[in-house]
C-alpha positions in Angstrom: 85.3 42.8 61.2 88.4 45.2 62.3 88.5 48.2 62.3 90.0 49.6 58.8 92.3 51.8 61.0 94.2 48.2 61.9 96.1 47.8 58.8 99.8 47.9 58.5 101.5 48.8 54.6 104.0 46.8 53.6 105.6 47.6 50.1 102.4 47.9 47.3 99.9 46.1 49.2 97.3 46.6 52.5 97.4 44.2 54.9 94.6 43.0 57.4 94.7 40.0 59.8 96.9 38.7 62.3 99.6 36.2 60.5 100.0 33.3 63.1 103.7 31.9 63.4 103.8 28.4 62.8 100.6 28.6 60.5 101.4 27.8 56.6 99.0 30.7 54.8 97.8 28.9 51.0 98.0 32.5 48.8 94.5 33.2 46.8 94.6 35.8 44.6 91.5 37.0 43.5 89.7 40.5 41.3 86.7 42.4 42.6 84.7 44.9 41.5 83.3 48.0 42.9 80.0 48.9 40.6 77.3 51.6 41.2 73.7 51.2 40.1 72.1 54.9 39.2 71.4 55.7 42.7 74.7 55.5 43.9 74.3 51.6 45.8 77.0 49.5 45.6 76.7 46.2 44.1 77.0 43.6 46.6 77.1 39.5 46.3 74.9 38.0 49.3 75.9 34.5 50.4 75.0 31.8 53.0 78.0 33.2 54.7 77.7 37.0 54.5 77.8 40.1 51.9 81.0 40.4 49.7 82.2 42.3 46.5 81.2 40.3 43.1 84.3 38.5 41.8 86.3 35.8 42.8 89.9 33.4 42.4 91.6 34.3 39.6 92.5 31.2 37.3 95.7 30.1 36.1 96.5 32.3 32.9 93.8 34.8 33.8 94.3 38.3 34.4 93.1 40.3 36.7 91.0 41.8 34.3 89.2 38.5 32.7 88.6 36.7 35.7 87.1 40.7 37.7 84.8 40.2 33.9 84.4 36.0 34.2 83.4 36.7 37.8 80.7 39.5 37.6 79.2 37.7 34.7 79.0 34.3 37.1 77.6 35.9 40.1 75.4 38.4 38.7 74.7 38.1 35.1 76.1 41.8 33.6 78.7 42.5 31.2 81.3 45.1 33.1 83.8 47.8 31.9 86.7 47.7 34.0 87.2 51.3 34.4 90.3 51.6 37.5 92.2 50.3 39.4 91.6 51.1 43.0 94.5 48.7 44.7 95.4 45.7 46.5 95.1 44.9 49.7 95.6 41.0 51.5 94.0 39.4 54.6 95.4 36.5 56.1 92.9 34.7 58.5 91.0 31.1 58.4 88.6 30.9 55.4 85.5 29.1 56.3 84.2 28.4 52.9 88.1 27.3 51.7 88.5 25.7 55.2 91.8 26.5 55.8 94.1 29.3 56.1 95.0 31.3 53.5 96.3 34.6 52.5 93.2 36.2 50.3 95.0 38.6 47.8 92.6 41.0 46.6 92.9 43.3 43.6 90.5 45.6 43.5 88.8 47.7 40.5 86.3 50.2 40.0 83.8 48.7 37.1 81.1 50.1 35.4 78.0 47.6 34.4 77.0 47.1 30.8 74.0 45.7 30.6 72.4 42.1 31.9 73.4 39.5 29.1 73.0 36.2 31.5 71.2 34.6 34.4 73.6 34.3 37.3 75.0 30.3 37.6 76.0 30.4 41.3 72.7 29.8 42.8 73.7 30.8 46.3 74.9 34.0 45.2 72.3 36.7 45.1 72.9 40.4 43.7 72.0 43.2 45.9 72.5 46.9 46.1 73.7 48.4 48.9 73.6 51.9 50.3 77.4 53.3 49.6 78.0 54.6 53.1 76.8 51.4 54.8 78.8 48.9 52.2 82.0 48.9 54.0 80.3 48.1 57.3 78.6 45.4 56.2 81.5 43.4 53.9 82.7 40.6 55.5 86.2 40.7 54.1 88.2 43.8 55.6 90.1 44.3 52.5 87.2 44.5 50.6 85.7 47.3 53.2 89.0 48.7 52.5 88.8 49.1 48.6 84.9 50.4 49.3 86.4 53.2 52.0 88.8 54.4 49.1 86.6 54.6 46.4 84.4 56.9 48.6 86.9 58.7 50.4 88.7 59.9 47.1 85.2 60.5 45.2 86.6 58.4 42.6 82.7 57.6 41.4 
């Protein structure tokens, strides 16, 4: 992962990754979620290929809202409260999982968990609480890292 101190701000947006001339970037847009447990751990999605926020692709005539609630209740199982917006940031790069190259438009909220109403249906998806200060380290998207840095860097929690 890069350093967050690598990103360059174009107009309402972060941007991380290198844009490769003479690559055609597919745009993903997605919502994620930054949630706290009562000790202050971030919630965390654990995958075959590495720890992420919980949400995911948002779906044609889906808000950013529904598919941030849609999401966390497919991956983990709770009911959320989106409570604010922290801001969106991109990354252009190769997406293993997507194979291909795409430019993964993340907009990212602070949410509080509800209560578990569900079993989790993406098996390969496990929940996990992470220590705050070690969450953006560990994230493998940097624009996810990013949205972690700025919720603790403002105290927004």
């Amino acid at each position: 992962m890069k350093s967050i101190d690598n990103m360059e701000k174009s107009k309402d947006e972060i941007v991380f990754g290198e844009k490769l001339e003479g690559i055609e970037y597919k745009e993903r847009a997605g919502a994620y979620g930054v949630a706290f447990n009562e000790e202050g751990n971030i919630a965390v999605i654990k995958t075959a290929r590495g720890y992420f926020l919980p949400g995911g692709g948002i779906e044609a005539g889906e808000s950013n809202e529904e598919c941030i609630i849609r999401e966390f209740k497919e991956e983990t199982g709770y009911d959320i409260e989106v409570k604010q917006y922290i801001g969106k940031a991109s990354l252009y790069g190769y997406a293993v999982g997507l194979k291909g190259y795409y430019n993964l438009i993340g907009f990212h909220y602070i949410v509080e968990l509800k209560g578990k109403t569900a079993e989790p249906i993406e098996e390969d998806h496990e929940l996990l609480w992470m220590e705050a200060e070690k969450c953006p380290d560990a994230l493998k998207l940097e624009h996810q890292a990013w949205a972690v840095k700025e919720v603790l860097k403002d105290k927004r929690i």
